[in-house]
C-alpha positions as a Markdown table, in Angstrom:
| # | Residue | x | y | z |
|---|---|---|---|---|
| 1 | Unk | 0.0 | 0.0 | 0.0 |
| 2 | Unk | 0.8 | 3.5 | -0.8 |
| 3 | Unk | 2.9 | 5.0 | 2.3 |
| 4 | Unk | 0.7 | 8.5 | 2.3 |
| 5 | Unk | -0.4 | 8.9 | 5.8 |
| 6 | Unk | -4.0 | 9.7 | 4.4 |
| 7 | Unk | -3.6 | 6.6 | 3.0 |
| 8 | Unk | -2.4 | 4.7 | 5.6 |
| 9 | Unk | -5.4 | 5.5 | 8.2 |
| 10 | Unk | -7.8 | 4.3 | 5.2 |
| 11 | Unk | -6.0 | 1.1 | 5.1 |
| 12 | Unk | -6.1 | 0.7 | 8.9 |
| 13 | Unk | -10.3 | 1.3 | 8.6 |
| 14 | Unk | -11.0 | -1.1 | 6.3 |
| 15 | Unk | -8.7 | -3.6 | 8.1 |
| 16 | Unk | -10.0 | -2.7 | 11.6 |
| 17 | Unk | -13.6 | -3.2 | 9.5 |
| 18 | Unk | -12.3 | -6.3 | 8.7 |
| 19 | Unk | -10.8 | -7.9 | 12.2 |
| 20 | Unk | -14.1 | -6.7 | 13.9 |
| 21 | Unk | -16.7 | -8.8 | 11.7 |
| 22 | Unk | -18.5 | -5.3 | 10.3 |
| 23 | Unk | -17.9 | -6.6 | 6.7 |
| 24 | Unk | -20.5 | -4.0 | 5.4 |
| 25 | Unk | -18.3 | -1.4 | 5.9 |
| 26 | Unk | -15.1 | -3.6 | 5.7 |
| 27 | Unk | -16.5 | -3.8 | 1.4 |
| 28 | Unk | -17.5 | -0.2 | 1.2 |
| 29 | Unk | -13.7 | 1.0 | 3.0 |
| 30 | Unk | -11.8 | -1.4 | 0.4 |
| 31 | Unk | -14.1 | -0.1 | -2.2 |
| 32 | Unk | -13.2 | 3.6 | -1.6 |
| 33 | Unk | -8.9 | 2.3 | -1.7 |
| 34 | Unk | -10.0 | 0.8 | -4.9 |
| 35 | Unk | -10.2 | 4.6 | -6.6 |
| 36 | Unk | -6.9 | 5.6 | -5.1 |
| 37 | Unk | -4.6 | 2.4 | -4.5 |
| 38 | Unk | -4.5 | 1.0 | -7.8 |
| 39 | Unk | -1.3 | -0.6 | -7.9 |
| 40 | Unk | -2.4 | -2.6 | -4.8 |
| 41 | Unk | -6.4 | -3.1 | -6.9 |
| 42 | Unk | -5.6 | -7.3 | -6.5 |
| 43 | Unk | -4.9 | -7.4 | -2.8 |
| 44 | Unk | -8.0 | -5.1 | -2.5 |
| 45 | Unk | -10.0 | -7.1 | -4.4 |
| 46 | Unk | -8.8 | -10.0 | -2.5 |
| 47 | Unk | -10.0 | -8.6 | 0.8 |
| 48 | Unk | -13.9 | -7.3 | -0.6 |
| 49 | Unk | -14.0 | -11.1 | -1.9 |
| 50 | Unk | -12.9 | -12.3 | 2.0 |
| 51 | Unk | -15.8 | -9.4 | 3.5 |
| 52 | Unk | -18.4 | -11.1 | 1.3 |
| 53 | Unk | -17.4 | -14.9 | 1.6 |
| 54 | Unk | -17.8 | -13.9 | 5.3 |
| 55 | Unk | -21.2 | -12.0 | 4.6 |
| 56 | Unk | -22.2 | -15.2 | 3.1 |
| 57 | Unk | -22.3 | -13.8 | -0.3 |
| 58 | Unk | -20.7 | -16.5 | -2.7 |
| 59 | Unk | -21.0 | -15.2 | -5.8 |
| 60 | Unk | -20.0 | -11.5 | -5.2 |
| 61 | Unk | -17.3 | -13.0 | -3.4 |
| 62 | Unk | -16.0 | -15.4 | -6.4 |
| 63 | Unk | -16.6 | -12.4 | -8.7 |
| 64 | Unk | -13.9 | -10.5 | -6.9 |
| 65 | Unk | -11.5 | -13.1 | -6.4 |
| 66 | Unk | -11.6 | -13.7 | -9.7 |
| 67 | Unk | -11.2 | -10.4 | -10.8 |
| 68 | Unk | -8.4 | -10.3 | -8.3 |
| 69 | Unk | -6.5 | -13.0 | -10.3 |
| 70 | Unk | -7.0 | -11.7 | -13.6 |
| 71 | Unk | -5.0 | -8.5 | -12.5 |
| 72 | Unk | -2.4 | -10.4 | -10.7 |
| 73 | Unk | -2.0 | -14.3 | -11.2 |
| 74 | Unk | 0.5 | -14.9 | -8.8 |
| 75 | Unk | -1.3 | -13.6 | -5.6 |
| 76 | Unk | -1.3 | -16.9 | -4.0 |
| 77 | Unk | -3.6 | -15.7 | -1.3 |
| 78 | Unk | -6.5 | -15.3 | -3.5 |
| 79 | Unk | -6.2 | -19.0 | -4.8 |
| 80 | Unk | -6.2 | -20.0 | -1.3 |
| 81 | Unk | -9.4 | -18.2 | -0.4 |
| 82 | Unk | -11.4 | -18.9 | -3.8 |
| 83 | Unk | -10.7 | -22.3 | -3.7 |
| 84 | Unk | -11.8 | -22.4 | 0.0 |
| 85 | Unk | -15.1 | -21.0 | -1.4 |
| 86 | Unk | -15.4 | -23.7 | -3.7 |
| 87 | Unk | -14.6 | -26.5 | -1.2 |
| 88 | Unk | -16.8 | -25.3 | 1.3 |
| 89 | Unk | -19.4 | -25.8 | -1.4 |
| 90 | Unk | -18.3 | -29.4 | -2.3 |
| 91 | Unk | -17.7 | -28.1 | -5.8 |
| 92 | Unk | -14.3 | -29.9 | -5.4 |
| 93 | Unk | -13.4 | -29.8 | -9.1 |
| 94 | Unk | -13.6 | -26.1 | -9.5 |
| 95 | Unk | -11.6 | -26.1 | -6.1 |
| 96 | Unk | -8.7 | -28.6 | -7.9 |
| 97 | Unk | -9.0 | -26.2 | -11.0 |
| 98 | Unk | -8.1 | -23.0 | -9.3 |
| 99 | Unk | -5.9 | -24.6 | -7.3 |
| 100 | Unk | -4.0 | -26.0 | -10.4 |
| 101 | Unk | -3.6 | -23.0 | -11.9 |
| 102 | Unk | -2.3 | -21.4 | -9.0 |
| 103 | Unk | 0.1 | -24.1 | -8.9 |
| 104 | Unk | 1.2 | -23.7 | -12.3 |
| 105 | Unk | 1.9 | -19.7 | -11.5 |
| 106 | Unk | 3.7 | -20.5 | -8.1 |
| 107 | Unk | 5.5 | -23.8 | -8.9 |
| 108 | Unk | 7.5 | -23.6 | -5.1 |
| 109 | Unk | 4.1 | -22.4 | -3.3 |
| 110 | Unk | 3.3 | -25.3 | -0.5 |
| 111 | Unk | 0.6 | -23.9 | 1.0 |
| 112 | Unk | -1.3 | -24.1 | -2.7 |
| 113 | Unk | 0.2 | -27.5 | -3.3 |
| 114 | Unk | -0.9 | -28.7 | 0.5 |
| 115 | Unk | -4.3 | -27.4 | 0.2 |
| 116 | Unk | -4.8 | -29.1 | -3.2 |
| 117 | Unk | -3.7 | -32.2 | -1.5 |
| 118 | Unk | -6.4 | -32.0 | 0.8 |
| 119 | Unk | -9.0 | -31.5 | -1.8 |
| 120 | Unk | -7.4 | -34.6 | -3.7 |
| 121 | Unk | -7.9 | -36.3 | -0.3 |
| 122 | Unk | -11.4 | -35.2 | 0.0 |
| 123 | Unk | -12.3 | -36.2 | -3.3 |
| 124 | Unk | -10.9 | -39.6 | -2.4 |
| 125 | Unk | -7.7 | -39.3 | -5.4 |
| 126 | Unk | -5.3 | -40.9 | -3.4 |
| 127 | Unk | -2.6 | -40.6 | -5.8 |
| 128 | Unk | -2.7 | -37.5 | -6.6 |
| 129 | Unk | -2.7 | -36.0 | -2.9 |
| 130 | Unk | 0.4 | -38.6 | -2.4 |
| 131 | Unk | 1.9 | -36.8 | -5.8 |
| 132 | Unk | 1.1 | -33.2 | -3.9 |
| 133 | Unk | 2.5 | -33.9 | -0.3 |
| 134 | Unk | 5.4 | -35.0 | -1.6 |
| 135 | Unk | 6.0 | -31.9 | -3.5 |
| 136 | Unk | 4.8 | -30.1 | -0.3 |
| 137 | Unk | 7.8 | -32.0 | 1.7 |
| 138 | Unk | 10.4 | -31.5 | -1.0 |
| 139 | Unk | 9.8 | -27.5 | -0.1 |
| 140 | Unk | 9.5 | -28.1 | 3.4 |
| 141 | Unk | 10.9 | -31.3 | 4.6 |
| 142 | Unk | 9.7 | -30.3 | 8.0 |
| 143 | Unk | 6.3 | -29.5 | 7.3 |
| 144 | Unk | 4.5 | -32.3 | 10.0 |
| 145 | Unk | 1.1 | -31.4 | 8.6 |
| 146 | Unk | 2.6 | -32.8 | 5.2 |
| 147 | Unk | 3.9 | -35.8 | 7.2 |
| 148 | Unk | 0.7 | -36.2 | 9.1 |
| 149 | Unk | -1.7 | -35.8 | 5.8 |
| 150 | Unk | 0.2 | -38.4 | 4.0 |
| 151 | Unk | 0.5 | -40.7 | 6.8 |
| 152 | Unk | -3.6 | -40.7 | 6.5 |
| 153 | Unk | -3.6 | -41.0 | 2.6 |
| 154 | Unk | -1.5 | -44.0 | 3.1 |
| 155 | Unk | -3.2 | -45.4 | 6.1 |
| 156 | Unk | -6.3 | -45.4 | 3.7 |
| 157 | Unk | -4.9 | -46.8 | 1.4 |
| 158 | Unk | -3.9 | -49.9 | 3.8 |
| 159 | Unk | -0.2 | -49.2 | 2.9 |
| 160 | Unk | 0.0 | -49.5 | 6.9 |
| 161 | Unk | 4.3 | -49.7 | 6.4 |
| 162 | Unk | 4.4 | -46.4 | 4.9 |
| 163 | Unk | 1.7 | -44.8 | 7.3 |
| 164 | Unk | 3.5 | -46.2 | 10.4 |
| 165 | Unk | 6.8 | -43.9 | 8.8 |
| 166 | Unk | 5.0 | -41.0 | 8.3 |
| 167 | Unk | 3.5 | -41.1 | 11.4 |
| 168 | Unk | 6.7 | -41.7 | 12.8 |
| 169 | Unk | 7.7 | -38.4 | 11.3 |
| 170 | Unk | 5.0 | -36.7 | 12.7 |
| 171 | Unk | 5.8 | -37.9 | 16.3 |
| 172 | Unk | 9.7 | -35.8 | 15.7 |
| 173 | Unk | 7.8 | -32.5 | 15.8 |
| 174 | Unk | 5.2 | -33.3 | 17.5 |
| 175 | Unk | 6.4 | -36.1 | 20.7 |
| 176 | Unk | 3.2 | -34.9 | 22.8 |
| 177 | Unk | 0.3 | -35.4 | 20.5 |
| 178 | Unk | -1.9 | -38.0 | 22.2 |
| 179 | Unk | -3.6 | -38.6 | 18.9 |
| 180 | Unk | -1.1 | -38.8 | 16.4 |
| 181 | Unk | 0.7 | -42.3 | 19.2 |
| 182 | Unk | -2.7 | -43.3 | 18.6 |
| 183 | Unk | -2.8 | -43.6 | 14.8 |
| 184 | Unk | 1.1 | -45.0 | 15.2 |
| 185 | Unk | -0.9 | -47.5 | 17.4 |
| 186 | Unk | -3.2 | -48.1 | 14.6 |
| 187 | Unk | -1.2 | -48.6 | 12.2 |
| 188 | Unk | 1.2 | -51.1 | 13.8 |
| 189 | Unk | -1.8 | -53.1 | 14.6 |
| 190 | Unk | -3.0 | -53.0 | 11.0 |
| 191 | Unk | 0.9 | -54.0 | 10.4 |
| 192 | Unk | 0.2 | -57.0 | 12.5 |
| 193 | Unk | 2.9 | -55.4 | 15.0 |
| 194 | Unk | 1.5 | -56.1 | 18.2 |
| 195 | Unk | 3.9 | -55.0 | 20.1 |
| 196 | Unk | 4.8 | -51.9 | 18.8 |
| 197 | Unk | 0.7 | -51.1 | 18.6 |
| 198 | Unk | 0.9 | -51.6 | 22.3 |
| 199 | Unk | 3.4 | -49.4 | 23.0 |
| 200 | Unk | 1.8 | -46.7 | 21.2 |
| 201 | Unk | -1.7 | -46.6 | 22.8 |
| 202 | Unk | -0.2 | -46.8 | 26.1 |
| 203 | Unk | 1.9 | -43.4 | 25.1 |
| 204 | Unk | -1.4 | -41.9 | 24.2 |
| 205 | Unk | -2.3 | -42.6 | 27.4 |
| 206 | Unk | 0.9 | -40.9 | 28.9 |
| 207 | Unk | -0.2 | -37.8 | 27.5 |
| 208 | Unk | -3.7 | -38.1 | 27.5 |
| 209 | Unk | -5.2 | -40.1 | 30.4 |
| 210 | Unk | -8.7 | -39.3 | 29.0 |
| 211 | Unk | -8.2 | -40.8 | 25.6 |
| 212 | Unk | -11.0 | -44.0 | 26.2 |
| 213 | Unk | -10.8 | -45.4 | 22.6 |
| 214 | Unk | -7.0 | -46.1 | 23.4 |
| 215 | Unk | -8.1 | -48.1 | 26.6 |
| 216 | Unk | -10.4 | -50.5 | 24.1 |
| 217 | Unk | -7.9 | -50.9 | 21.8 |
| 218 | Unk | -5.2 | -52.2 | 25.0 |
| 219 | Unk | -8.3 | -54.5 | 26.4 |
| 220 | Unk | -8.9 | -56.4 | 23.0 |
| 221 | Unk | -5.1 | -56.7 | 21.9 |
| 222 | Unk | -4.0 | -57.8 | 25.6 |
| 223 | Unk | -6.8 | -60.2 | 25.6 |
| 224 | Unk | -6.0 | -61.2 | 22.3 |
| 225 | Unk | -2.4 | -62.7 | 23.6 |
| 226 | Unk | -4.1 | -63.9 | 26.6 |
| 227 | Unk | -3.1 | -61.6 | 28.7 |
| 228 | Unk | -6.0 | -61.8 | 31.4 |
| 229 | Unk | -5.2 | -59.1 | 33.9 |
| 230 | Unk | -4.0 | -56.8 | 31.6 |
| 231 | Unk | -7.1 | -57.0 | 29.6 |
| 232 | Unk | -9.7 | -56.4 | 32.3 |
| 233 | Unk | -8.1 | -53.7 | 33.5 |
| 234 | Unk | -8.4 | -51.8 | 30.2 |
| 235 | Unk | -11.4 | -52.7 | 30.0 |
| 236 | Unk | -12.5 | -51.5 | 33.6 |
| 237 | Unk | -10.7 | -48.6 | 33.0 |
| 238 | Unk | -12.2 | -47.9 | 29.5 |
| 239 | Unk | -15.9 | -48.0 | 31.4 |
| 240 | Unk | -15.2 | -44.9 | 33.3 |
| 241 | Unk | -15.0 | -42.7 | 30.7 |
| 242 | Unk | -17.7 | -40.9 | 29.2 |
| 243 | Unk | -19.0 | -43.5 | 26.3 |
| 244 | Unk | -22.8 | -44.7 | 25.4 |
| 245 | Unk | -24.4 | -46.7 | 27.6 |
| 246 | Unk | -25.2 | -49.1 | 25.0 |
| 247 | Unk | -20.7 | -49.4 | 24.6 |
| 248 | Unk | -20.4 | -49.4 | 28.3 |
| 249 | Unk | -23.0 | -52.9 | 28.7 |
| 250 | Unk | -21.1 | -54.8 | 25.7 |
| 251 | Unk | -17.9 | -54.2 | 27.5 |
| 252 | Unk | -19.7 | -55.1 | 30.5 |
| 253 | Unk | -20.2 | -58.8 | 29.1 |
| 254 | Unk | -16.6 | -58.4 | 27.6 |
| 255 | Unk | -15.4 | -57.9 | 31.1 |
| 256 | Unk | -17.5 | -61.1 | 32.8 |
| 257 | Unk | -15.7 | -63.2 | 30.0 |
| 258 | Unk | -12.4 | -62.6 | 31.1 |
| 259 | Unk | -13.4 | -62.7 | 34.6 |
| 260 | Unk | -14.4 | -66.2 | 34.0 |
| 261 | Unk | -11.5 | -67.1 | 32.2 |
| 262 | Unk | -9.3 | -66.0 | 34.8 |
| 263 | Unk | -11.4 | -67.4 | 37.2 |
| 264 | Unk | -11.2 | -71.0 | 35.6 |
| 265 | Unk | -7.3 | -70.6 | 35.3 |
């Protein structure tokens, strides 16, 4: 933006418009910059297409983001934004279009590449969002979100070897995510890596001694190598936690099994 001090405090009004949810006057303020701030007119453009997406108004909102493209084609922001409009209305292929093209303007751009991944992921392409993250991670090898999106692609895909080291990359950035030991623990178990599955759900349980699923998943794999006392205690544990009642009688039953087969050892 221009750095005329006139300027300047019109800028600050339409942003402070912005931050504070009146998008009315948020459009109008932009609108005035527009007659005065034309070197910046695709940034502006930009932000009246943010006011109305937020106003609910799709198609005066596409109408400026596009506009904003056609003046500058490399404002990766806009991309970003249209294409969100176009996911959030499950018009995925006009999301993977835009998308596309920005990609094609800003080759080394891994936020564009990452969010088409997603919408590859979304529209169940597997391949193609595999294709994208790893572009994503050749620009930022230490992007986990990259690491972690690809760990799911693959875990759908039942390529549980590749999921397990993806997740495992995760975990480097990220040791104290109680979720992410969960999917490791998942995966492994898919792997047939018992184990290993183990270890994992009981370090989601380090972090987070509220996680319930992971208290399941330790009854039925310690009872599936006969591990008696192990297993019921999972499983009493796993009862306390906020679940259906409906969840909470099945384990119930679960739980006077083992008893019985401790009982008759």
């Amino acid at each position: 933006m221009s750095n005329n001090t006139e300027m300047t405090e019109e800028v600050k009004t339409a942003v402070e418009f912005m931050k504070s949810g009146k998008f009315e006057e948020a459009i109008e303020a932009f609108k005035d910059l527009l007659e005065t701030h034309e070197e910046n007119r695709a940034e502006i453009l930009n932000n009246i297409g943010v006011a109305y997406a937020n106003l609910g108004k799709n198609e005066e909102a596409e109408e400026n983001f596009v506009n904003s493209l056609k003046i500058n084609p490399t404002f990766a922001q806009t991309y970003i934004n249209l294409a969100d409009l176009y996911y959030k209305r499950q018009e995925l292929e006009l999301a993977i279009d835009i998308l596309s093209t920005g990609e094609s303007y800003l080759p080394n751009d891994a936020v564009i590449s990452h969010y088409l991944a997603r919408v590859y992921m979304e529209d169940s392409r597997l391949d193609l969002a595999i294709d994208e993250l790893d572009k994503v991670l050749e620009l930022q090898p230490e992007n986990y979100d990259a690491y972690y999106d690809l760990a799911k692609v693959y875990f759908d895909m039942g390529d549980w070897s590749s999921a397990i080291a993806n997740f495992e990359s995760v975990v480097e950035y990220k040791p104290n995510n109680s979720l992410i030991y969960y999917y490791l623990g998942q995966s492994y178990e898919a792997n047939d890596e018992i184990d290993k599955a183990i270890s994992n759900y009981l370090k989601t349980l380090t972090i987070n001694d509220k996680f319930h699923p992971a208290y399941k998943k330790l009854g039925i794999l310690f009872l599936a190598r006969k591990d008696y006392e192990d297993a019921l205690e999972y499983f009493n544990e796993y009862i306390e936690h906020d679940i259906p009642q409906e969840e909470i009688d099945n384990t119930k039953k679960i739980i006077a099994k083992v008893e019985a087969m401790i009982n008759e050892k």
